[in-house]
SEMIKE-18410 format. One record per residue (C-alpha): x, y, z; residue in three letters; residue number from 0. Coordinates in nm, 2 decimals. Layout:
<recs>
(rec (X; Y; Z); 'ALA'; NUM)
...
</recs>
This chain:
<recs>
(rec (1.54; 0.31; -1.28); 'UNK'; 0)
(rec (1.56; 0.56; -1.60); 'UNK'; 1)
(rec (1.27; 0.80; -1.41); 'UNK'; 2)
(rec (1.44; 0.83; -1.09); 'UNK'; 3)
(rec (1.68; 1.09; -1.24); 'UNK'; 4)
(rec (1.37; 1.27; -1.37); 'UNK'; 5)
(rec (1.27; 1.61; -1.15); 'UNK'; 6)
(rec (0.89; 1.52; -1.02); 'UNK'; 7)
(rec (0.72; 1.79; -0.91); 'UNK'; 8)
(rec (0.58; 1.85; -0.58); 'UNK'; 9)
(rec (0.24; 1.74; -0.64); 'UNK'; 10)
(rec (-0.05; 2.05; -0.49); 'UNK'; 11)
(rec (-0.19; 1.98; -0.16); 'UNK'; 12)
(rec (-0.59; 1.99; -0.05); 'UNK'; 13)
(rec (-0.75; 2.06; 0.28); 'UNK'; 14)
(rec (-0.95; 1.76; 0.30); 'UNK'; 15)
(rec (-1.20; 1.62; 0.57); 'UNK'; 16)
(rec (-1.09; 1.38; 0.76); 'UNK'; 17)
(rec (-1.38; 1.12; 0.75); 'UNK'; 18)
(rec (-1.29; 1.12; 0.33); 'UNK'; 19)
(rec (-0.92; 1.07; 0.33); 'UNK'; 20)
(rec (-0.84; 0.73; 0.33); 'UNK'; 21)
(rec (-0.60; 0.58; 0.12); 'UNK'; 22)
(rec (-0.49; 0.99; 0.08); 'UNK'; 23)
(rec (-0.11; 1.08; 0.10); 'UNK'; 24)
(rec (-0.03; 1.34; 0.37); 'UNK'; 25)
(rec (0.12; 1.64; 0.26); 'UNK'; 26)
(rec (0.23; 1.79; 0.61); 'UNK'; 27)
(rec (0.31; 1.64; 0.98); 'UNK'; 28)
(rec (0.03; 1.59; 1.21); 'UNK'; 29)
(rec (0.16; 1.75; 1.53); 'UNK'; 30)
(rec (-0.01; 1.66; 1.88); 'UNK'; 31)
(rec (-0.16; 1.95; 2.03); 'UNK'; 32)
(rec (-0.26; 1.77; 2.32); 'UNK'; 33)
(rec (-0.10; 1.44; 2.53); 'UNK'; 34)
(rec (-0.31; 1.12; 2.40); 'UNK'; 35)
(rec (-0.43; 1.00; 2.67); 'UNK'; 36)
(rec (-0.53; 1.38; 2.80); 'UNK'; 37)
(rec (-0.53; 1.19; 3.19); 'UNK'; 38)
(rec (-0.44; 0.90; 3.36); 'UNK'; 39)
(rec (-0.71; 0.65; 3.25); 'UNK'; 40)
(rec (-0.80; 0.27; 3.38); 'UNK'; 41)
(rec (-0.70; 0.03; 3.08); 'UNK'; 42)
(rec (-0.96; -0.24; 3.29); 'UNK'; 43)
(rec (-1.30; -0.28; 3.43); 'UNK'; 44)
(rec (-1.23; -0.30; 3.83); 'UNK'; 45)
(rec (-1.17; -0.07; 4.11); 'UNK'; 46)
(rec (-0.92; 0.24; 4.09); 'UNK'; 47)
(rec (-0.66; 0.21; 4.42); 'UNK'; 48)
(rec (-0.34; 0.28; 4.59); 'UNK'; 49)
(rec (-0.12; 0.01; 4.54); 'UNK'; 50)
(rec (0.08; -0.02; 4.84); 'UNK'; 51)
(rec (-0.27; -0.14; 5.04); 'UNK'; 52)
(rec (-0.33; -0.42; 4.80); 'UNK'; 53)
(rec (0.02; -0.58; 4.98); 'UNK'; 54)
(rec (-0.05; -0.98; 5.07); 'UNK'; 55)
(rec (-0.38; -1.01; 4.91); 'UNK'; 56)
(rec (-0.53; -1.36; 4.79); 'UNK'; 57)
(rec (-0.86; -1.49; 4.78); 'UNK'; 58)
(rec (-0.79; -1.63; 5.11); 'UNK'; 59)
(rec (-0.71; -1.30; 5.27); 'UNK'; 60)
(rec (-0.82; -1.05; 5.09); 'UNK'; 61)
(rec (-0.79; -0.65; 5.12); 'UNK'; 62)
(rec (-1.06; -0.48; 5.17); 'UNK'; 63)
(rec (-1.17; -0.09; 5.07); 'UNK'; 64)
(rec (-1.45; 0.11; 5.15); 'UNK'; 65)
(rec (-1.64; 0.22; 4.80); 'UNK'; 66)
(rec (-1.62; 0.58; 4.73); 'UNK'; 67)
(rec (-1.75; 0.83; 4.43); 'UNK'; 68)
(rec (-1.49; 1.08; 4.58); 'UNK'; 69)
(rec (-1.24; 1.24; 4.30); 'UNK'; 70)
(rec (-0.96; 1.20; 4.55); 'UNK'; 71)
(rec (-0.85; 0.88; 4.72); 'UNK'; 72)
(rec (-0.68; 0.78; 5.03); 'UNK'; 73)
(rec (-0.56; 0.42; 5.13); 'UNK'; 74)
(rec (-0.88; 0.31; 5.29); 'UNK'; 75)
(rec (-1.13; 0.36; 4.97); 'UNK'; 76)
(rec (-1.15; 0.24; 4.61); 'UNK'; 77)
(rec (-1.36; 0.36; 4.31); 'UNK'; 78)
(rec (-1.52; 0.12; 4.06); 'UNK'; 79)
(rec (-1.35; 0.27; 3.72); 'UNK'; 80)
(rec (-1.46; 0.15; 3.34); 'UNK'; 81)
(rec (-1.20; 0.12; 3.10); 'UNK'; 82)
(rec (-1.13; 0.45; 2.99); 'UNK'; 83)
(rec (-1.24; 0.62; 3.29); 'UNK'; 84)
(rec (-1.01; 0.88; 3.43); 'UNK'; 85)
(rec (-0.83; 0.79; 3.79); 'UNK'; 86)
(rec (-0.89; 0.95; 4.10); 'UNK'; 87)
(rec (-0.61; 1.15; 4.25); 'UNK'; 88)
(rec (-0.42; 0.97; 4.46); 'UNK'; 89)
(rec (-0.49; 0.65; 4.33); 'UNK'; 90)
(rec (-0.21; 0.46; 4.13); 'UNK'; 91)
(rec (-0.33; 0.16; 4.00); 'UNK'; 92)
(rec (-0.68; -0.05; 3.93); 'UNK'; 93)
(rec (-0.68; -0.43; 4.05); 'UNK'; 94)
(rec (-0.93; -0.62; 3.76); 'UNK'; 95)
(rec (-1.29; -0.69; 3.82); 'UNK'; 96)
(rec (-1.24; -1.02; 3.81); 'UNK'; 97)
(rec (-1.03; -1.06; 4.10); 'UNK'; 98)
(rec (-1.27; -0.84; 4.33); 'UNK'; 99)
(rec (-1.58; -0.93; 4.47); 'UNK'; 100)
(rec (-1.82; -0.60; 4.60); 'UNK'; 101)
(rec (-1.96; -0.69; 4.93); 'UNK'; 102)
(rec (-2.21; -0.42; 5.05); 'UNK'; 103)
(rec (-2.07; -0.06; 5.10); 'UNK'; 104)
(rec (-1.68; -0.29; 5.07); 'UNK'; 105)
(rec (-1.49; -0.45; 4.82); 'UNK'; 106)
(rec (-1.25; -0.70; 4.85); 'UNK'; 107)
(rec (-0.91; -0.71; 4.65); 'UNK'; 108)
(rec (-0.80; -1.08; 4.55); 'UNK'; 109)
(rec (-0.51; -1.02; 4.41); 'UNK'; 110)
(rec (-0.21; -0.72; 4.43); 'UNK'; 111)
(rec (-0.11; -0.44; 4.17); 'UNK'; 112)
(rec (0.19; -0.27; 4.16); 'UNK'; 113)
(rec (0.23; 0.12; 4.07); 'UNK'; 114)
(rec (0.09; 0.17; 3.75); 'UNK'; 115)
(rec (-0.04; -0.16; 3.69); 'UNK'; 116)
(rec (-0.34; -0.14; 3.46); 'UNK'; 117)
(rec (-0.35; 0.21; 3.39); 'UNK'; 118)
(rec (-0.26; 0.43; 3.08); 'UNK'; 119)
(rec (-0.05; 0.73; 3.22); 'UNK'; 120)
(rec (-0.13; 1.07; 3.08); 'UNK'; 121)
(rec (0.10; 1.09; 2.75); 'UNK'; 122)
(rec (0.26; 0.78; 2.69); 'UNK'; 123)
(rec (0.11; 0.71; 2.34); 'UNK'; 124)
(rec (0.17; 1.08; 2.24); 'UNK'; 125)
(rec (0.30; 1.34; 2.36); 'UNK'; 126)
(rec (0.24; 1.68; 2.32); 'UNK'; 127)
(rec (0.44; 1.87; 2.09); 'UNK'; 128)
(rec (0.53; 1.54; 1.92); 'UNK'; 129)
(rec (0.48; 1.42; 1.56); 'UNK'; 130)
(rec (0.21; 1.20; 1.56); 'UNK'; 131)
(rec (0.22; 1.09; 1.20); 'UNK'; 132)
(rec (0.46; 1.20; 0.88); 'UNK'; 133)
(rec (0.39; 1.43; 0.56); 'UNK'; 134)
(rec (0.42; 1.14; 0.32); 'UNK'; 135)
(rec (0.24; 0.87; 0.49); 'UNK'; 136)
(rec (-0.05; 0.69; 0.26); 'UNK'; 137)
(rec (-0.33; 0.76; 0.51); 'UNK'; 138)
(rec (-0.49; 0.41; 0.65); 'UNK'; 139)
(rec (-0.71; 0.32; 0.94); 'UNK'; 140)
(rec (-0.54; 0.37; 1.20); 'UNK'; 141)
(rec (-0.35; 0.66; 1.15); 'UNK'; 142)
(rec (-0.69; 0.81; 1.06); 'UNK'; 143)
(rec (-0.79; 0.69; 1.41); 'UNK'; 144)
(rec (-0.49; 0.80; 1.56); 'UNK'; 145)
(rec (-0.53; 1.16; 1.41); 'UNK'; 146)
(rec (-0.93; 1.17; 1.50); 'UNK'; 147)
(rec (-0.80; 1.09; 1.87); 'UNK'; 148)
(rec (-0.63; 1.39; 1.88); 'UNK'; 149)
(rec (-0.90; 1.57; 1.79); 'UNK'; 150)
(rec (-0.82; 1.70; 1.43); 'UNK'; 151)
(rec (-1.17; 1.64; 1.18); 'UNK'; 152)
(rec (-0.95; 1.79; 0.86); 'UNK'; 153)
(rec (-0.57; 1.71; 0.72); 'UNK'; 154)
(rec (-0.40; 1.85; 0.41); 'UNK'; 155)
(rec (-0.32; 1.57; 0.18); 'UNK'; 156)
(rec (-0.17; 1.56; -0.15); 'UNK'; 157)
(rec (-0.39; 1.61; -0.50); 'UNK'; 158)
(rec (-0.44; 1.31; -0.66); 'UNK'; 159)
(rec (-0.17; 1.25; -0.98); 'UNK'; 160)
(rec (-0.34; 1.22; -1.33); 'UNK'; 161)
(rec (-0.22; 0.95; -1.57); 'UNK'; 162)
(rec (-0.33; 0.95; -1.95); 'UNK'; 163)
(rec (-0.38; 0.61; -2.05); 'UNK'; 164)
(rec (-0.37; 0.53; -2.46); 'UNK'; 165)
(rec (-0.41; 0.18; -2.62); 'UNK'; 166)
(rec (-0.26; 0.19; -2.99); 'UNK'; 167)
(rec (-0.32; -0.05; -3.28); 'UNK'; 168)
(rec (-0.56; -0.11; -3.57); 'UNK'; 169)
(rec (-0.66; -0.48; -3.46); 'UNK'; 170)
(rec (-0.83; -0.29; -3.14); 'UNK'; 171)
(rec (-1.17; -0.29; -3.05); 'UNK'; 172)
(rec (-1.34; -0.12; -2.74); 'UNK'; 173)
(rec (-1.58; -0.33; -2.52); 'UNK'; 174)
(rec (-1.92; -0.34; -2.63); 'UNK'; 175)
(rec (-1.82; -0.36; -3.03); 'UNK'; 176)
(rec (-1.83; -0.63; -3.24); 'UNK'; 177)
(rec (-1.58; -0.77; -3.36); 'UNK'; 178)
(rec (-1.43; -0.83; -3.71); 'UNK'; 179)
(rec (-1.18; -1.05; -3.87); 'UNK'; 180)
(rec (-0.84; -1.03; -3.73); 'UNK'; 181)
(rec (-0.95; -0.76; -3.43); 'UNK'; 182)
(rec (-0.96; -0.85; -3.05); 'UNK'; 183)
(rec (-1.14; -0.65; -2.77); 'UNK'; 184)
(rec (-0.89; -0.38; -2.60); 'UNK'; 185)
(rec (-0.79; -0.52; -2.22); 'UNK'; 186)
(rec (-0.51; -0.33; -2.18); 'UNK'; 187)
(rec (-0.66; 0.02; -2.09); 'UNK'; 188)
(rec (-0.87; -0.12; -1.82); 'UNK'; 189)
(rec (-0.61; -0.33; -1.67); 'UNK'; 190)
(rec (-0.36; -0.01; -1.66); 'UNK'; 191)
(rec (-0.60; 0.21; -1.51); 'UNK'; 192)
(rec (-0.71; -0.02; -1.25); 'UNK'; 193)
(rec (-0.35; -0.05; -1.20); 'UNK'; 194)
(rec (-0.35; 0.30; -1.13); 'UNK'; 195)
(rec (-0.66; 0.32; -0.92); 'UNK'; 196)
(rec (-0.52; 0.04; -0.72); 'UNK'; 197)
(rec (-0.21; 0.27; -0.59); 'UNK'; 198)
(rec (-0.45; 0.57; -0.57); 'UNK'; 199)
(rec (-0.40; 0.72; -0.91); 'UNK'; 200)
(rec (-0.66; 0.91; -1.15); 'UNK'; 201)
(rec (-0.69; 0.74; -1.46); 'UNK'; 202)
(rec (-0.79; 0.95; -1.77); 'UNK'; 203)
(rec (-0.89; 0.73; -2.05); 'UNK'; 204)
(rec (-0.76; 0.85; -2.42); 'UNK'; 205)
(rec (-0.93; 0.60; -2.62); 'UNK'; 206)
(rec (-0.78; 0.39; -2.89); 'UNK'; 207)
(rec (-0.58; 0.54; -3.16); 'UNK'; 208)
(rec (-0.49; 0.39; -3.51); 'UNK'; 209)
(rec (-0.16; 0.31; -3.58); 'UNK'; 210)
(rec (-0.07; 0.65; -3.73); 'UNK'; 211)
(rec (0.19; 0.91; -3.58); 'UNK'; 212)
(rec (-0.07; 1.18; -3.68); 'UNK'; 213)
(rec (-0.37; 1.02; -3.46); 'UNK'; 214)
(rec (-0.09; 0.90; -3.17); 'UNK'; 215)
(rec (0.02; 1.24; -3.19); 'UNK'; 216)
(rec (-0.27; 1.40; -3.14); 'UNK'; 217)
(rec (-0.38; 1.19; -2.87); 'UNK'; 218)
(rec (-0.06; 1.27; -2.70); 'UNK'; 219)
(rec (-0.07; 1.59; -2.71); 'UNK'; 220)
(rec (-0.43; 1.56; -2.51); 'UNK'; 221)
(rec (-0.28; 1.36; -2.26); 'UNK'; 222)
(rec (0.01; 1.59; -2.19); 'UNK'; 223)
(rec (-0.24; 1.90; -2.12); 'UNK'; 224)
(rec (-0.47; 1.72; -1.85); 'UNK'; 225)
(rec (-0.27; 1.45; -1.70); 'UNK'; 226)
(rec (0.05; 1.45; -1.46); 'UNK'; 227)
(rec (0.21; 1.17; -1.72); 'UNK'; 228)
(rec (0.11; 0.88; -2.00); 'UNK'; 229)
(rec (0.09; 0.56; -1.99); 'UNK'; 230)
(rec (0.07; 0.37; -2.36); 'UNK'; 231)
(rec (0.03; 0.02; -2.48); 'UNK'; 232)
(rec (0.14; -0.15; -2.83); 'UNK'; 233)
(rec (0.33; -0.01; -3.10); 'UNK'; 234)
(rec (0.65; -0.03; -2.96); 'UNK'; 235)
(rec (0.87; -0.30; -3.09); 'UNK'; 236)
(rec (1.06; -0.27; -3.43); 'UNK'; 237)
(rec (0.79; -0.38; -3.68); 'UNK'; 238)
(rec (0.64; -0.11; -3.98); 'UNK'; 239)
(rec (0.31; -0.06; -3.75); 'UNK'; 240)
(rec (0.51; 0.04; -3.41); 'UNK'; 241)
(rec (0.49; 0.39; -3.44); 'UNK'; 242)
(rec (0.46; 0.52; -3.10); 'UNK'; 243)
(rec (0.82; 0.64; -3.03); 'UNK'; 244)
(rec (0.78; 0.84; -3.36); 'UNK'; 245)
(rec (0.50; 0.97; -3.24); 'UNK'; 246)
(rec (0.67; 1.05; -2.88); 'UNK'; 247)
(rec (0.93; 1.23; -3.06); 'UNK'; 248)
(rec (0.72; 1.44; -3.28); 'UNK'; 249)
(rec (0.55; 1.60; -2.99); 'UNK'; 250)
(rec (0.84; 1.74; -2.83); 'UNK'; 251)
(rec (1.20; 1.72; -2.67); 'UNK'; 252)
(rec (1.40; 1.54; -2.54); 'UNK'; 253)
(rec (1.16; 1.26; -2.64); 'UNK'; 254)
(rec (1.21; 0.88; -2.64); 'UNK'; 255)
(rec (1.52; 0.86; -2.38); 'UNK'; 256)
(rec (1.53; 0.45; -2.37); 'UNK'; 257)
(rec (1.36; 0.23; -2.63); 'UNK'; 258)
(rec (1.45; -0.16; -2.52); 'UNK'; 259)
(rec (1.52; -0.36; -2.21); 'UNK'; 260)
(rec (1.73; -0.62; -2.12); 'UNK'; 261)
(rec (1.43; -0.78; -1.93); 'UNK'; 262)
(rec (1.18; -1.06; -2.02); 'UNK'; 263)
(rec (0.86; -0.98; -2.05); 'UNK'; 264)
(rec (0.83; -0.62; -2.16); 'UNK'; 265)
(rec (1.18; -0.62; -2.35); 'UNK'; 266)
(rec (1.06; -0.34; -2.64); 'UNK'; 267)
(rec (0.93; -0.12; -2.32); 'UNK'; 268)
(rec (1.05; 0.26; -2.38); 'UNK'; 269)
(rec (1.09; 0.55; -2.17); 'UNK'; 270)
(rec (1.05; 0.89; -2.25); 'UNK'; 271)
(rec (0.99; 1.23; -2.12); 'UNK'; 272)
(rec (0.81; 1.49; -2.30); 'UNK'; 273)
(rec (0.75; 1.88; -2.17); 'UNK'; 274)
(rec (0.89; 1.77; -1.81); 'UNK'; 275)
(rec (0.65; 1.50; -1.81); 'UNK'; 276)
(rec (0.69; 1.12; -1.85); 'UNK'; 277)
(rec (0.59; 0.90; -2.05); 'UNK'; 278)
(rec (0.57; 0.52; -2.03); 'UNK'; 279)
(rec (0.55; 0.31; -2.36); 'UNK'; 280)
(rec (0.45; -0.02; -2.31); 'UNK'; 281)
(rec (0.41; -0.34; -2.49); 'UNK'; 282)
(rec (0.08; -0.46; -2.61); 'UNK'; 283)
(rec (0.08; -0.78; -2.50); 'UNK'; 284)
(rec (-0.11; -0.78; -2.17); 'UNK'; 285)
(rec (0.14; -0.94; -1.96); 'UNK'; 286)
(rec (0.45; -0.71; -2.11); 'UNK'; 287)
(rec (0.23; -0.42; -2.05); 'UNK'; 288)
(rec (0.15; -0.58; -1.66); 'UNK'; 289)
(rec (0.48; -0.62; -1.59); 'UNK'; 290)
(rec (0.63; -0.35; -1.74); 'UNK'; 291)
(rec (0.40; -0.15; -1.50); 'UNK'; 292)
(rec (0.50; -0.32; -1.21); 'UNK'; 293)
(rec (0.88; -0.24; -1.27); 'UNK'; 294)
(rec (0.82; 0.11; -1.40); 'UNK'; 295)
(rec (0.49; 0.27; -1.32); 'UNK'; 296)
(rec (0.50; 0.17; -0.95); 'UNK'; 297)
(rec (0.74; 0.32; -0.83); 'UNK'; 298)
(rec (0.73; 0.64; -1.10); 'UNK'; 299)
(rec (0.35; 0.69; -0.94); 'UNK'; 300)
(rec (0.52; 0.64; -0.55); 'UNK'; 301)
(rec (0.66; 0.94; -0.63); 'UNK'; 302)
(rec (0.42; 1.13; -0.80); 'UNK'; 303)
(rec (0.16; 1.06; -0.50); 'UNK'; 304)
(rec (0.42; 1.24; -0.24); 'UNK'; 305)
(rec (0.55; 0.91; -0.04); 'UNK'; 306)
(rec (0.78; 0.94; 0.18); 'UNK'; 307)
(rec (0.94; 0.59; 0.07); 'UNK'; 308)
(rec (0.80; 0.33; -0.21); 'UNK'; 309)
(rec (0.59; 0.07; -0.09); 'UNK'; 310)
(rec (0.69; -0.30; -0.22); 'UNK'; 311)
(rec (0.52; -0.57; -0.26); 'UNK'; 312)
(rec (0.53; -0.83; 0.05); 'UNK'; 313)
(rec (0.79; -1.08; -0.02); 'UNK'; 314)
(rec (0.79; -1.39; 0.11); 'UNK'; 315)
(rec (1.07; -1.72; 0.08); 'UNK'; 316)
(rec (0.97; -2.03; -0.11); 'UNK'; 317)
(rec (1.11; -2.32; -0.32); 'UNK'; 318)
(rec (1.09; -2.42; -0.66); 'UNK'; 319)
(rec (0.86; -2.70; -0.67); 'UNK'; 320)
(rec (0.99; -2.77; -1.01); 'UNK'; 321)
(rec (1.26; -2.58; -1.29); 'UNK'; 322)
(rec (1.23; -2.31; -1.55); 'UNK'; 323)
(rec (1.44; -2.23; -1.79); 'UNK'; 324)
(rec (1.49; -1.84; -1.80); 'UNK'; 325)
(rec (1.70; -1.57; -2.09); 'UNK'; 326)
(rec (2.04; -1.55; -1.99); 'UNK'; 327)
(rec (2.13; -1.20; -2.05); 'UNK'; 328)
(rec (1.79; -1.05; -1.95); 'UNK'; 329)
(rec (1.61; -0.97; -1.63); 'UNK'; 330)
(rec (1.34; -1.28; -1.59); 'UNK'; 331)
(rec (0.99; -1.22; -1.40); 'UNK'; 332)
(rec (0.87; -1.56; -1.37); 'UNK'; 333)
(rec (0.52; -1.52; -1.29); 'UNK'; 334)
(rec (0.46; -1.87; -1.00); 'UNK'; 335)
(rec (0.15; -1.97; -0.79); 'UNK'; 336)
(rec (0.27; -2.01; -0.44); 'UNK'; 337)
(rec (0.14; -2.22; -0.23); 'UNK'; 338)
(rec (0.16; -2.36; 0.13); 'UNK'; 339)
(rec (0.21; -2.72; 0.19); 'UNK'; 340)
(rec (0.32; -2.93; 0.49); 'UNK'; 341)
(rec (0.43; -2.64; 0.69); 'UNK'; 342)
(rec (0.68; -2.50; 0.37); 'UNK'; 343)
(rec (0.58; -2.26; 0.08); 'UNK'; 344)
(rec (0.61; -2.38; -0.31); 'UNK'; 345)
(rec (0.65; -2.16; -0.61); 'UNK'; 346)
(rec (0.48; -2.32; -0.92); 'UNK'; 347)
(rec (0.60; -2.16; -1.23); 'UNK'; 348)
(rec (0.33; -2.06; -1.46); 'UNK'; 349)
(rec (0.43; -2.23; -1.83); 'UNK'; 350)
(rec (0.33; -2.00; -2.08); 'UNK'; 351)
(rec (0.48; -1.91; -2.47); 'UNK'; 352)
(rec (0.51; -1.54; -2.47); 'UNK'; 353)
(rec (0.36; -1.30; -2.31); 'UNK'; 354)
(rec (-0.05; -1.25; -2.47); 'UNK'; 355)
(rec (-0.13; -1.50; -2.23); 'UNK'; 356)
(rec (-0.33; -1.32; -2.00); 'UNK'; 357)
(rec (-0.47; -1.59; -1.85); 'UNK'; 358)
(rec (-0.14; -1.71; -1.67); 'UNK'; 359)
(rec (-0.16; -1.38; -1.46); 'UNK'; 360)
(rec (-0.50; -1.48; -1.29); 'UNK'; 361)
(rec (-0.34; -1.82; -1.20); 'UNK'; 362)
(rec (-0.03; -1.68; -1.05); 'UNK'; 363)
(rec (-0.01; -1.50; -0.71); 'UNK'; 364)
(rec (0.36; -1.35; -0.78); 'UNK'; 365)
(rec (0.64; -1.33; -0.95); 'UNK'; 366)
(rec (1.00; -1.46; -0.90); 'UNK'; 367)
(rec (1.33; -1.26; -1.05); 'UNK'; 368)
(rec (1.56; -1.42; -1.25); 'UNK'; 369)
(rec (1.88; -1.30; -1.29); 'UNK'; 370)
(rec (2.05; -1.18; -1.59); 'UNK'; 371)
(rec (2.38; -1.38; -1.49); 'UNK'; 372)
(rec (2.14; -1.74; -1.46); 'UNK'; 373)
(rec (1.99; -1.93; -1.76); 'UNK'; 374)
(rec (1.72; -2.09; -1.50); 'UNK'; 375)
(rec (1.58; -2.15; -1.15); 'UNK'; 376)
(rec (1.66; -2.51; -1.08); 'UNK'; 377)
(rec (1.37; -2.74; -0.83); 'UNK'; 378)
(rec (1.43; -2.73; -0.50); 'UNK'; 379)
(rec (1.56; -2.35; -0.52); 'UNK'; 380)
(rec (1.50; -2.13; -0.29); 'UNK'; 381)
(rec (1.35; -1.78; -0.44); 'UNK'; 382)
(rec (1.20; -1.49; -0.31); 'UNK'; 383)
(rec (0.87; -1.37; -0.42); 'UNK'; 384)
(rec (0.64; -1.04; -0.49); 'UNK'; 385)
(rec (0.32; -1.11; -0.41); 'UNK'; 386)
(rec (0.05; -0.96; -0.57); 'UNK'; 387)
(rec (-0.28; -1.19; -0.43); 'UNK'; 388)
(rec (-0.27; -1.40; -0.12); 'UNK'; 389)
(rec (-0.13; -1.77; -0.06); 'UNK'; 390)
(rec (-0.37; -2.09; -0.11); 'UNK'; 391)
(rec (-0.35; -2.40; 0.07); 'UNK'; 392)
(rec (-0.29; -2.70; -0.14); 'UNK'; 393)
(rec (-0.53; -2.94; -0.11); 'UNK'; 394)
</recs>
């Protein structure tokens, strides 16, 4: 990919609560100050012990302990311990509640435990010193709860990237406009920036601009002082009215670096960078400009975020429940509906002339790659898919 040659800066880092950095990239290592657990802690309900005297015992013969509250233990005695509770010394291992009965001051052992049975030592899920969780790691759940656990309330995370977004072309009309012969309502900057939200991105919304180098121009020029990099749609192909690469070019070097793709949709994509920062022209047509995002935004804005690796899309194996034809010569996303069925997963291919129809993306769930060397994916096939939504069950 044209952008991976391109020098992304480090983005700036934040101190940043803990409690409101979900979803955040980390910027440095979270190192354990402390062994998690801190002490030797019962992973069960039941009664702390040494081991050795739970030897031979059944329900039929059980062992039996004297109940203590001491915070040392000797062979004779057993303390009732909640999970979590921390053992007392001597003890080695906790036989389960449910294979005990308590019988006055006494309680009987139904079953045996071996050394460390049922306990969490002191330092096995972390230890001290250790690295509990990478710079670069997209912040989730549990590696929130795994931080808070050590005690840590703040982290420094990466700033969030800026991306311009600009829609060009006079047949555009923003959303709560009427509309007028020959214009249609502008989708494209809403799907791109909820593209961007989606992967943790801040959108910054340009507007519309005219089909005019001038206006484009200008717009551009906006975009390159308060965002991190520009996204575009329209005005890229080779007719009198796509004027964007002009446009690119006129704001400064090196400009338009790649204009065309070998890849169907999204073919009259171009890539340029502009004052060290880059700048994705996309098609108009809603799926070109979807797609073209998914193979160039994605993992352009991976890096821009600070990750340590890009994270794809889950994949999964299924066949062809029927043939598409596909351009020999170009890269093919097929967008296809997968589906399970009698234990096996289906790939339906979405029919659809062109690429405006945007409706053929809310009926897939993923998309299949042909080939440039194949002029089709034949029934029965068997293909790997991106996902993008989850799996149905046919009826």
């Amino acid at each position: 990919m044209l952008f991976t040659s391109l020098q992304i800066n480090r983005p700036k880092t934040q101190d940043n609560p803990l409690s409101l950095s979900l979803n955040r990239v980390l910027a440095e290592d979270v190192v354990a100050e402390v062994d998690l657990p801190r002490f030797n802690r019962s992973a069960v309900d039941g009664y702390a012990v040494k081991a050795e005297a739970t030897v031979g015992a059944t329900q039929f013969e059980p062992k039996k302990f004297k109940l203590t509250d001491r915070s040392v233990l000797d062979a004779k005695h057993a303390k009732r311990v909640w999970t979590g509770n921390a053992l007392p010394r001597g003890a080695d291992a906790v036989v389960m509640l449910e294979d005990t009965k308590e019988v006055e001051a006494e309680v009987e052992a139904w079953a045996p435990v071996t050394p460390g049975e049922n306990i969490s030592k002191r330092g096995e899920d972390i230890r001290k010193g250790s690295t509990a969780v990478e710079a670069g790691t997209r912040l989730r759940p549990q590696q929130l709860g795994l931080i808070a656990a050590l005690g840590f309330d703040r982290v420094c995370i990466f700033e969030l990237p800026k991306i311009a977004i600009l829609a060009t072309g006079n047949e555009l009309v923003a959303l709560g406009n009427r509309l007028q012969k020959n214009q249609v309502f502008d989708a494209n900057r809403l799907v791109l920036a909820s593209l961007c939200r989606e992967l943790g991105v801040e959108p910054i919304d340009l507007g519309i601009a005219e089909d005019s180098v001038a206006e484009i121009a200008t717009k551009l020029r906006i975009g390159l002082q308060r965002a991190d990099a520009i996204i575009t749609s329209g005005g890229t192909s080779v007719g009198a009215s796509d004027v964007v690469p002009d446009a690119v070019n006129n704001v400064g070097k090196p400009g338009v670096i790649v204009h065309g793709v070998a890849m169907r949709p999204a073919m009259p994509t171009a890539l340029a960078v502009v004052k060290e920062k880059p700048i994705l022209i996309l098609p108009g047509n809603p799926v070109a400009a979807m797609i073209g995002f998914e193979v160039f935004a994605r993992p352009l804005i991976f890096r821009m975020l600070g990750l340590r690796q890009a994270e794809p899309r889950f994949e999964v194996q299924a066949r062809m429940n029927r043939g598409i034809a596909t351009s020999l010569g170009r890269r093919n996303f097929v967008r296809v509906n997968v589906f399970r069925k009698d234990r096996g997963l289906f790939a339906e291919p979405i029919s659809a002339r062109g690429s405006s129809m945007i409706s053929t993306m809310t009926r897939a769930n993923g998309y299949v790659v042909g080939p440039e060397s194949i002029e089709g994916l034949e029934e029965g096939e068997s293909v790997t898919v991106q996902l993008f939504d989850f799996v149905k069950v046919a009826d």
